[in-house]
Each structure stands twice: as C-alpha cells, then as structure tokens.
GUPA-490751 format. One record per residue (C-alpha): x, y, z; residue in three letters. Coordinates in steps of 0.05 Angstrom, whole numbers. Example, Ala and Ser with C-alpha at 12.3 -4.5 7.8 and 13.67 -1.06 7.14 Angstrom:
residues 2
(r (246 -90 156) "ALA")
(r (273 -21 143) "SER")
//
This chain:
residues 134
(r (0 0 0) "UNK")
(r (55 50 4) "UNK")
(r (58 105 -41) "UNK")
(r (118 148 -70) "UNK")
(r (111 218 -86) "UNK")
(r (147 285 -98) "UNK")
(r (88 331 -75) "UNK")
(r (135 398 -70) "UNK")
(r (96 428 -131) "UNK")
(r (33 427 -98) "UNK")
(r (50 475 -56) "UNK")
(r (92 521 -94) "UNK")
(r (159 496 -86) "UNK")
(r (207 438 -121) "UNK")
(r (238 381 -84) "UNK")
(r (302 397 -59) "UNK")
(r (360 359 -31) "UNK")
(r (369 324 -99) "UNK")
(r (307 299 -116) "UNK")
(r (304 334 -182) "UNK")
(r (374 296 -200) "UNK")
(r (369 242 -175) "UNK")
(r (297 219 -188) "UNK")
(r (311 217 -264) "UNK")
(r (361 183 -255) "UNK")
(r (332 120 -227) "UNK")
(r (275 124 -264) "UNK")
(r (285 158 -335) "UNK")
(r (268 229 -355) "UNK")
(r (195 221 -372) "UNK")
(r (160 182 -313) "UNK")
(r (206 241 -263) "UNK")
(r (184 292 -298) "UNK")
(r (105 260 -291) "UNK")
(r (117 255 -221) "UNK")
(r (148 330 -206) "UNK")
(r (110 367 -245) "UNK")
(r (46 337 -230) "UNK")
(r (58 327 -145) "UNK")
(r (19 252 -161) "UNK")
(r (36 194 -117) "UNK")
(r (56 131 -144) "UNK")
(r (32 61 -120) "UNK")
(r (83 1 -109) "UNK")
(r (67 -32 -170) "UNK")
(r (73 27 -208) "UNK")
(r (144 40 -167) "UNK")
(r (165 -24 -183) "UNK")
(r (152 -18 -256) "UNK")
(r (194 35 -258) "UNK")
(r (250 14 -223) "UNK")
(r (241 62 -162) "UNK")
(r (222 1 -110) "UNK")
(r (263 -69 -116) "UNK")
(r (203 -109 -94) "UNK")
(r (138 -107 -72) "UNK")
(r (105 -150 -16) "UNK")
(r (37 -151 20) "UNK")
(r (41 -98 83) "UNK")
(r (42 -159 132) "UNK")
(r (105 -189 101) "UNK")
(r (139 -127 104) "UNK")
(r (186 -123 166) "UNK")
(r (197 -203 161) "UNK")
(r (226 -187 81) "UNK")
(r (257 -137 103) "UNK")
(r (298 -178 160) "UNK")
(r (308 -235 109) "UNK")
(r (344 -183 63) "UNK")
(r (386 -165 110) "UNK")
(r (406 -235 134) "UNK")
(r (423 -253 79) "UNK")
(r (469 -193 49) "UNK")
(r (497 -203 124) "UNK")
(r (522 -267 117) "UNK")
(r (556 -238 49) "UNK")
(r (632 -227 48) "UNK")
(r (627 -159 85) "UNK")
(r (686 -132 43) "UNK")
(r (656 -147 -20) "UNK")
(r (586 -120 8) "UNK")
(r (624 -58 20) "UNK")
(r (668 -57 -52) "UNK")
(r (595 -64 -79) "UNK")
(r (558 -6 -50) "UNK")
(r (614 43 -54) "UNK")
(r (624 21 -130) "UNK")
(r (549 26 -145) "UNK")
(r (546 92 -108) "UNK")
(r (593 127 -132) "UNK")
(r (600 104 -198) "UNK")
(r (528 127 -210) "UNK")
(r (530 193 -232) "UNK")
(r (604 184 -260) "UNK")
(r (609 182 -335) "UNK")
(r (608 99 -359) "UNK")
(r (694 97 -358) "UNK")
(r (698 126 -291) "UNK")
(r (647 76 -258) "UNK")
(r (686 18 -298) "UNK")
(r (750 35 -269) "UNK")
(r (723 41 -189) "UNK")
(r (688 -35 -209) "UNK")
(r (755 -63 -230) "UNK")
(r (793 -31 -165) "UNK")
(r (749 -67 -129) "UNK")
(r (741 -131 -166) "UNK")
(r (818 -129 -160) "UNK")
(r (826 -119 -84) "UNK")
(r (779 -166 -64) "UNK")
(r (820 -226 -101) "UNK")
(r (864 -208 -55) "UNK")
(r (823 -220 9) "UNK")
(r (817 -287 48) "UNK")
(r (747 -283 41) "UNK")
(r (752 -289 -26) "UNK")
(r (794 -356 -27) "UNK")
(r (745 -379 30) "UNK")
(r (683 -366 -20) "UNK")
(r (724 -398 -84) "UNK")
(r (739 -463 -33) "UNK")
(r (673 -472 -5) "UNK")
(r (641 -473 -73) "UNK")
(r (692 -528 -97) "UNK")
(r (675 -570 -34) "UNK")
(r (612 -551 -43) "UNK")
(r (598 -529 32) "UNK")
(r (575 -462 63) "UNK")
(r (629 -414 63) "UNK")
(r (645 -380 127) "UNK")
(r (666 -310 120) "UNK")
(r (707 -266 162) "UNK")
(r (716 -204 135) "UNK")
(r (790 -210 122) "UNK")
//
C-alpha cells in the first residue's frame, strides 16, 4: 500500500536535496518529470515498474522481508558487500569509464582478500562458506 511521491509542486515549491537529480536518474526522464510536475503519488506496483522500488510484498510481510534481506546480504563477504555499494554509489553519476574503473579496483582488491579464497573453496567442496571479513 505504500505510495511514492514528490508533492513539492503542490505547494509552490520543487523538491530539494536532490530529488530533481536524482529521481531521473533512477527512473528515466519522462515518468520524473510525470511525477514532479504533476505532485501525483505513485503506488508500489507502479514503483516497481519503474524501477524506483526493488520489490513489492503484501504490508504484513513487510518487516519479516525486510529482515530476510538483510540476513542474507549479512552473511555476504562484508568486504565485497562494502566494494559493492561504494562502486554502485559512486559510480552512478560518473560518466560509464569512470564507474568501470572504481568496479575493477574493487574486483581487483577483493581477489586479494581471504574471504575471497574462502568463497572460491567452499564452492569447490561444495559447503557453506564461512566468512570473516579478512
């Protein structure tokens, strides 16, 4: 049931903090400019369509999703969770050669990690890995 909205215009203003940027950005020109200029909501479907929401569940199911999510990115090689977000990030709003190069730093350190030879062993004897963060 949630809803997702930019409703600034309706009362005379314009989103600030970024919202003007960044909302195209995630979801193309057109549907932003729909949803600034007009102040209309948008359901979760409709979010999800678009690429604003990574999934939709039933409001009951929320929190326990949520949890799950975050279980299981948890039990992910924390430096590689970390080489991921900063890469994604900040390679967002860098031109396409800049965002390549921060993805290959990072693919590069983390062969370099024990984490990573944990991962690579426990797949070849096929059993859960068990990370450390090193």
């Amino acid at each position: 049931s949630a809803k997702f909205g930019q409703p600034e215009m309706r009362v005379g203003i314009m989103p600030g903090a970024g919202g003007n940027q960044r909302l195209p950005r995630a979801i193309g020109k057109f549907k932003a400019m729909k949803m600034l200029l007009t102040g209309e909501p948008v359901g979760a479907r409709e979010a999800e369509i678009m690429g604003l929401v990574s999934e939709v569940v039933p409001d009951p199911a929320v929190l326990d999703r949520a949890l799950e999510l975050a279980g299981t990115i948890a039990a992910m090689p924390p430096i590689a969770v970390r080489q991921i977000k900063r890469a994604v990030l900040e390679g967002v709003d860098l031109p396409l050669a800049a965002g390549l190069l921060l993805e290959r730093q990072a693919f590069t350190l983390l062969f370099d990690t024990k984490d990573q030879k944990e991962g690579m062993n426990a797949f070849l004897q096929k059993r859960p890995p068990a990370y450390k963060g090193e």
